[in-house]
C-alpha positions in Angstrom: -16.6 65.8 -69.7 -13.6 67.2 -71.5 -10.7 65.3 -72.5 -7.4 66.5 -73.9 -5.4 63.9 -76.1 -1.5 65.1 -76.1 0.1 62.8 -79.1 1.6 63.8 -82.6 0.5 60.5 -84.5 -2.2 60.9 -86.4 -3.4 57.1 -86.8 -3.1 56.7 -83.0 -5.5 59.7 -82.2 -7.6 58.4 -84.8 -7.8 54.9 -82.5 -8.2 56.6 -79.4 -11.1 58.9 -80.9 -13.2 55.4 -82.3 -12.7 54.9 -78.6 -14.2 58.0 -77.4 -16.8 58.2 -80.0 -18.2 54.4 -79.2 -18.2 55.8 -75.2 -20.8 58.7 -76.6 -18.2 61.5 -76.3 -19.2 64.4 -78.4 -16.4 65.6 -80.5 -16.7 69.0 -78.9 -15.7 67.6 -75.4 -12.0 66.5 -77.0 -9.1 68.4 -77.7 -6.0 67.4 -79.5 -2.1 68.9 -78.8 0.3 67.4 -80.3 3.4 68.6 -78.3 3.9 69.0 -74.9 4.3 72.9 -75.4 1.3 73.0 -76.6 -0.4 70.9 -74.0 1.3 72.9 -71.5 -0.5 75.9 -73.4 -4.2 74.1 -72.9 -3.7 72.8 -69.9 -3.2 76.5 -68.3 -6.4 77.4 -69.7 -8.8 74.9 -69.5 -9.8 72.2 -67.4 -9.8 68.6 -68.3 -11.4 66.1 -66.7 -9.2 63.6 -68.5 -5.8 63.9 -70.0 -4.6 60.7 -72.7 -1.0 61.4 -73.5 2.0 59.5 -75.4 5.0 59.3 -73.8 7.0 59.7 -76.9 6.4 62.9 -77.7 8.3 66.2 -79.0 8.4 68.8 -77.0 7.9 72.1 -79.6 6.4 71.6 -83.4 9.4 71.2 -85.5 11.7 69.0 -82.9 11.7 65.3 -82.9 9.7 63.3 -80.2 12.1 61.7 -77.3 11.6 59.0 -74.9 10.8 61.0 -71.9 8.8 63.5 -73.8 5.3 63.0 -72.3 6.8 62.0 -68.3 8.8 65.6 -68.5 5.3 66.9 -69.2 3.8 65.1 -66.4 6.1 66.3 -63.9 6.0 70.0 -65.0 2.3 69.7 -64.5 2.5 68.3 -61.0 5.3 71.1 -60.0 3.3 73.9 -61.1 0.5 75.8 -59.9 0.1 77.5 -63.1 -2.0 74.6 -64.6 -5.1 73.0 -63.9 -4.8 69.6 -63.2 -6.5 66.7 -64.5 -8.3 64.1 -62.5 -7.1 61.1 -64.5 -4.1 60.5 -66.7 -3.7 57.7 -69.4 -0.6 56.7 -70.7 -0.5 55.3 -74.3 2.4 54.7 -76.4 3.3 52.6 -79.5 7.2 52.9 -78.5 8.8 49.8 -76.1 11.5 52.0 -74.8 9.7 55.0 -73.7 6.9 52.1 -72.5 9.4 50.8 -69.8 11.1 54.2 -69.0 7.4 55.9 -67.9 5.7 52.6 -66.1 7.5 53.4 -63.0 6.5 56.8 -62.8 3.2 55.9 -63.7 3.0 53.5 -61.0 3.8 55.9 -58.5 0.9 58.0 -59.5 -1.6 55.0 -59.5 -2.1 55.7 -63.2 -2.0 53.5 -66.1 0.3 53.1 -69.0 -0.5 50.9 -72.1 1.3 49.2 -74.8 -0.7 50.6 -78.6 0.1 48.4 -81.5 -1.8 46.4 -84.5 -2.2 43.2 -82.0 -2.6 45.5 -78.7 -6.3 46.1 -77.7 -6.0 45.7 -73.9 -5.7 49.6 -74.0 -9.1 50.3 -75.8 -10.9 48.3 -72.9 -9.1 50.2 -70.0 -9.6 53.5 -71.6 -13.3 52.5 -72.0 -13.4 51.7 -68.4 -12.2 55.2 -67.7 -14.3 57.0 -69.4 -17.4 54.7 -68.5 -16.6 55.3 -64.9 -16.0 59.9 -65.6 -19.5 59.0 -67.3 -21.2 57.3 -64.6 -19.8 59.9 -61.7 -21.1 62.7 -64.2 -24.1 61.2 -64.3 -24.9 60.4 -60.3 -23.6 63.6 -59.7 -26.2 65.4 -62.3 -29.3 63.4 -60.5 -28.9 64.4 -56.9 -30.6 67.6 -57.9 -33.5 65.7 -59.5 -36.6 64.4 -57.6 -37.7 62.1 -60.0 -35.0 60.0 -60.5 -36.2 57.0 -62.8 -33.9 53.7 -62.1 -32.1 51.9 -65.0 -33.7 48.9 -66.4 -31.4 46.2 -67.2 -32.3 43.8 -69.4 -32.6 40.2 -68.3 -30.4 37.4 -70.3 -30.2 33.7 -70.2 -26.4 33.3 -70.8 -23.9 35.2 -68.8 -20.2 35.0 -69.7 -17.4 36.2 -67.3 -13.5 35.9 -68.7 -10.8 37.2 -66.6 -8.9 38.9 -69.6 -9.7 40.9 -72.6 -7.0 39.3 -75.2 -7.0 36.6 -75.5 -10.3 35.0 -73.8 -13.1 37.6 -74.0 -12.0 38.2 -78.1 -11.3 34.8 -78.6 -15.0 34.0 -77.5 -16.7 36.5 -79.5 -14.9 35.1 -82.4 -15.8 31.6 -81.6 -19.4 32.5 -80.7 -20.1 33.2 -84.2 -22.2 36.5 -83.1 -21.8 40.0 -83.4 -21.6 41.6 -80.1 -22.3 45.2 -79.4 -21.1 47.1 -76.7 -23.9 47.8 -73.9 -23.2 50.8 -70.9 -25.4 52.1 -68.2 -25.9 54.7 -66.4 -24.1 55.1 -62.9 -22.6 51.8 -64.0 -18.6 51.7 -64.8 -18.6 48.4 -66.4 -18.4 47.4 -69.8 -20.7 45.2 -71.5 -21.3 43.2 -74.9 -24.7 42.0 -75.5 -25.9 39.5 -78.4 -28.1 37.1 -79.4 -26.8 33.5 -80.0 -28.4 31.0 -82.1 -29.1 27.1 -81.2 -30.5 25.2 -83.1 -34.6 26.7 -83.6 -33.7 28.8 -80.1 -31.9 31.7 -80.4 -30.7 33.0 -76.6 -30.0 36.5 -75.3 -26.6 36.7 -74.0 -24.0 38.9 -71.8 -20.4 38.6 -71.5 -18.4 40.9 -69.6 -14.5 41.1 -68.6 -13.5 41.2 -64.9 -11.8 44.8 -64.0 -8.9 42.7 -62.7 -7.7 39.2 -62.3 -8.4 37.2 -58.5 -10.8 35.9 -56.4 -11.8 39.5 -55.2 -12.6 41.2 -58.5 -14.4 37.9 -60.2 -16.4 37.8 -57.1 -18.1 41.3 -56.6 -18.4 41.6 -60.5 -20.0 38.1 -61.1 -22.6 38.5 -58.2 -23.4 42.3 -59.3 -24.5 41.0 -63.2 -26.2 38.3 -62.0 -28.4 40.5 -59.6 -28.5 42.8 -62.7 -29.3 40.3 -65.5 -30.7 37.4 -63.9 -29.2 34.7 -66.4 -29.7 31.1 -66.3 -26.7 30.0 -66.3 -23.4 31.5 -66.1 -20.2 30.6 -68.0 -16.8 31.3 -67.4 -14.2 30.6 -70.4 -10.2 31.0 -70.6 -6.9 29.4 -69.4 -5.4 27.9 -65.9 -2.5 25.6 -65.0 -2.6 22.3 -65.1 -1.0 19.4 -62.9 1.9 18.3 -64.8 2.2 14.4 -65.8 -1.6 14.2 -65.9 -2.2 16.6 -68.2 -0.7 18.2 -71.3 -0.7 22.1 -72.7 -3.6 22.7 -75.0 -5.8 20.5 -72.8 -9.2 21.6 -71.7 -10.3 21.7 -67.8 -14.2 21.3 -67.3 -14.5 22.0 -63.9 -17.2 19.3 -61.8 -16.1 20.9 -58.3 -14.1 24.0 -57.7 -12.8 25.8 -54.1 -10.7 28.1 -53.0 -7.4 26.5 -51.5 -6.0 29.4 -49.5 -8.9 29.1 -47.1 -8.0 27.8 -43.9 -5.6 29.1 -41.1 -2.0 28.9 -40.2 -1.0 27.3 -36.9 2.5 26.6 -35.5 3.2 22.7 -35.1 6.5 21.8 -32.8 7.8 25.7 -34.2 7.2 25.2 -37.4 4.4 26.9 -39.2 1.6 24.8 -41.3 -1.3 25.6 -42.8 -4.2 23.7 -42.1 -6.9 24.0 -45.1 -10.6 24.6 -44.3 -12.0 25.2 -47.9 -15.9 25.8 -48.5 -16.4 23.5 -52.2 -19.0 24.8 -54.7 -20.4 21.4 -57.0 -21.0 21.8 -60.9 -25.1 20.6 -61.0 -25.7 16.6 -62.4 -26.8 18.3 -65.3 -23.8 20.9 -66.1 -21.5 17.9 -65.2 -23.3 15.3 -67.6 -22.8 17.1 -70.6 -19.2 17.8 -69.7 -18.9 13.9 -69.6 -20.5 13.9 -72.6 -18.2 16.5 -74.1 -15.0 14.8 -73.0 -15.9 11.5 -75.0 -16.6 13.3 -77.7 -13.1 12.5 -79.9 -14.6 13.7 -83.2 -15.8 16.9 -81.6 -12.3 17.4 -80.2 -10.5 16.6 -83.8 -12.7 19.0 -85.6 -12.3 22.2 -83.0 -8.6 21.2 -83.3 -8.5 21.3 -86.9 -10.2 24.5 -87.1 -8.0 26.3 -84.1 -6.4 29.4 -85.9 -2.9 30.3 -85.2 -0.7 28.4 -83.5 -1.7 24.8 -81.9 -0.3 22.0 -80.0 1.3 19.4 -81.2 -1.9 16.5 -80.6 -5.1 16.8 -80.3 -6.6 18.1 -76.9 -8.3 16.1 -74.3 -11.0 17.5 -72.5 -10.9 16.2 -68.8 -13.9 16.8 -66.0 -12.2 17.3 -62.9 -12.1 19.2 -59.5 -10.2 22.8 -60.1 -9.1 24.7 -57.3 -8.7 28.5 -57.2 -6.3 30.8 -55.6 -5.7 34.4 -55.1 -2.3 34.5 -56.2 -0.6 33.6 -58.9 1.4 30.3 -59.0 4.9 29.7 -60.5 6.8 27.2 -58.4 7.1 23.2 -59.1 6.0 22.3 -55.4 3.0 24.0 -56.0 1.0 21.0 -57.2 2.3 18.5 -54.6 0.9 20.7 -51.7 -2.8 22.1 -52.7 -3.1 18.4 -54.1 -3.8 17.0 -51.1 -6.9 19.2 -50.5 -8.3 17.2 -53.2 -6.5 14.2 -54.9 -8.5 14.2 -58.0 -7.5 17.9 -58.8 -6.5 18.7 -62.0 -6.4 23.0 -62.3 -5.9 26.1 -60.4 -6.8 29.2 -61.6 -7.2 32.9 -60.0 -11.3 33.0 -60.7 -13.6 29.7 -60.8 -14.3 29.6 -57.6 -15.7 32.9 -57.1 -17.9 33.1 -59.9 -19.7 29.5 -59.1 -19.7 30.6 -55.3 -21.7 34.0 -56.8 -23.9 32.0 -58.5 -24.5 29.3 -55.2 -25.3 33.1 -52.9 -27.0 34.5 -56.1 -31.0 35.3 -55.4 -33.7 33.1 -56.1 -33.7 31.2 -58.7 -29.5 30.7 -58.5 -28.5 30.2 -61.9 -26.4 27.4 -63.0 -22.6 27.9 -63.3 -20.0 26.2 -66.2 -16.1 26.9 -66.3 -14.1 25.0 -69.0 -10.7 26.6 -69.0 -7.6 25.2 -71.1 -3.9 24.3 -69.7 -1.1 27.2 -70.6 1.5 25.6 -68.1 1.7 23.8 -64.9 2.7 26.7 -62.6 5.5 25.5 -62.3 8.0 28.4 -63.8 7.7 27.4 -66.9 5.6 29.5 -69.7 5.2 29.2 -73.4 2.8 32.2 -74.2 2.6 30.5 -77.6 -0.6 28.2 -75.9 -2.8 31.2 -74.6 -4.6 31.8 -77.6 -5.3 28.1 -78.4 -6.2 28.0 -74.8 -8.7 30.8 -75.0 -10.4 29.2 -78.5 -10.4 25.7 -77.6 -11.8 26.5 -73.8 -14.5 29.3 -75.4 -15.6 26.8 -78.1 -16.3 23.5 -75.9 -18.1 26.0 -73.6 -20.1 27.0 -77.1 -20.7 23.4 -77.4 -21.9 22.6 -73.9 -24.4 25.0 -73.6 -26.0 23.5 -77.2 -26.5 20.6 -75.4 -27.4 22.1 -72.1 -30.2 24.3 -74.5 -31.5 21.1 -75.9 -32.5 19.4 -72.6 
């Protein structure tokens, strides 16, 4: 695999290279131009499988870089048949301005363009999927010759976590897990992994966590059921933030989820010319014994004070409640205030939507024999109802990740 990385700061190709390095690329597989001349230059003789450029960026050594620096490379490269074009492109700039003037064109292309700055780390994850997935093609493509393929063993695990987004619920996890987490890849696999063991009490537990390639019911669906064929776990946890149902809940609060469904199932009839939608939803039910230490959990007040206390960052204003109710899942995002008052009466107890629950509990209930057991605690960030304070999300992602940390001490014990 050869990658050529087009960008004139030196700390940001130092980044991108700890990236490339912890994906096994050899350092004689990258190239580095730091103009678009110059990229021009390699990219006429030599192929790259993978081209990671900044979009501010000067055109000849000596000039300053400009805001549409790495898109006027781009579309010299896609007018000319002097150059050998690469099969993906990654965008990745530390500049705002020439951020918003590229995503369109990059959009049009089906690429990706990402934000790079001291609290951006979304980037390092999508690029790893990129290169994870060149690997894994490189890799099934170098075996069809071979008779004697050997499969992949994964190993098995007891604890599998699933969070929709990298920052700020997969790191805010790790970081309330207490464990160090390495990075586990396979081959013919695209996915990214992070493996460690996690002690409780005198047991210590192998674990798995993994972020979902995209948010929705689609995504958390295929993904959960392929690592739980892969790694068998016991039980399978999902951690991070949803919306809450204003009046009976506050911001900061904590969702753990006794019965979850998907309320867009159901069909669409017309009733005296009008259209309604009549819901047909399938429910998936938390087990007595997931749903008894969430009781548990919620009447725990000094439990609650002390995660509160210890919350870094910014926090609400009280002290969190931790409520056990029915949370419903949806395949869209939700940002209107009539929102609540409709899917409500699918369920009158309901508390929370969110974009994934459902799918991962509904992996675990089609799972193989022995189905393993599924938890979701997510936090309240606002109450889809327009309204946003993204102040919330990384309380929401610490307090949701360490009540899970908690419940599963307590499901370990029993």
């Amino acid at each position: 695999m050869q990658i050529l990385i087009v960008d004139d700061e030196n700390a940001k190709v130092v980044e991108i290279c700890a990236v490339l390095r912890d994906a096994d690329i050899a350092e004689d597989c990258i190239t580095v131009a730091t103009t678009a001349a110059a990229a021009l230059k390699e990219l006429k003789s030599n192929y790259f499988d993978l081209l990671i450029i900044d979009m501010y960026l000067p055109n000849r050594v000596g000039e300053a870089p400009n805001l549409s620096g790495g898109v006027d490379l781009l579309k010299r490269i896609n007018r000319g048949n002097d150059v050998q074009l690469p099969e993906h492109i990654v965008g990745l700039t530390s500049n705002l301005e020439a951020l918003a003037a590229s995503e369109e064109d990059f959009a049009a292309k089906s690429w990706f363009v990402e934000e790079v700055g001291p609290s951006k780390t979304t980037w390092k994850l999508r690029l790893m999927e990129k290169l994870q997935y060149l690997k894994a093609r490189e890799e099934y493509q170098s075996t069809q010759s071979k008779s004697d393929i050997v499969p992949t063993v994964r190993p098995e695990c007891e604890l599998l976590f699933v969070c929709a987004l990298l920052d700020p619920e997969l790191t805010a996890l790790h970081a309330v897990s207490g464990c160090k987490w390495e990075v586990v890849t396979f081959p013919g696999d695209p996915a990214i992994y992070w493996s460690a063991q996690m002690p409780f009490g005198d047991k210590t537990v192998s674990a798995i966590c993994m972020c979902l390639p995209q948010m929705g019911l689609v995504s958390a669906g295929v993904t959960a059921a392929k690592a739980i064929t892969l790694f068998k776990p016991k039980l399978v946890v999902m951690t991070g933030v949803c919306a809450g149902r204003r009046g009976d809940c506050k911001l900061g609060d904590a969702i753990g989820a006794n019965l979850t469904w998907d309320y867009g199932s159901g069909k669409f009839t017309e009733v005296d010319g009008e259209v309604v939608f009549e819901p047909a939803p399938f429910h998936a039910a938390a087990s007595a014994r997931v749903v008894g230490v969430l009781t548990e959990l919620s009447n725990d007040k000094a439990l609650l004070e002390e995660l509160y206390r210890k919350s870094p960052g910014y926090r609400p204003e009280v002290v969190p409640t931790f409520h056990v109710a029915p949370l419903a899942s949806g395949a869209a995002v939700q940002n209107h205030k009539e929102f609540f008052s409709g899917v409500v009466t699918q369920q009158r107890k309901m508390l929370g939507v969110d974009m994934e629950a459902f799918a991962v509990a509904w992996a675990c209930h089609e799972a193989l024999e022995p189905q393993p057991n599924w938890l979701v605690i997510k936090s309240v960030v606002d109450f889809a109802d327009g309204t946003k304070d993204s102040k919330i999300q990384a309380f929401g992602s610490y307090i949701s990740g360490a009540l899970a940390v908690s419940a599963i001490e307590r499901l370990m014990s029993r």
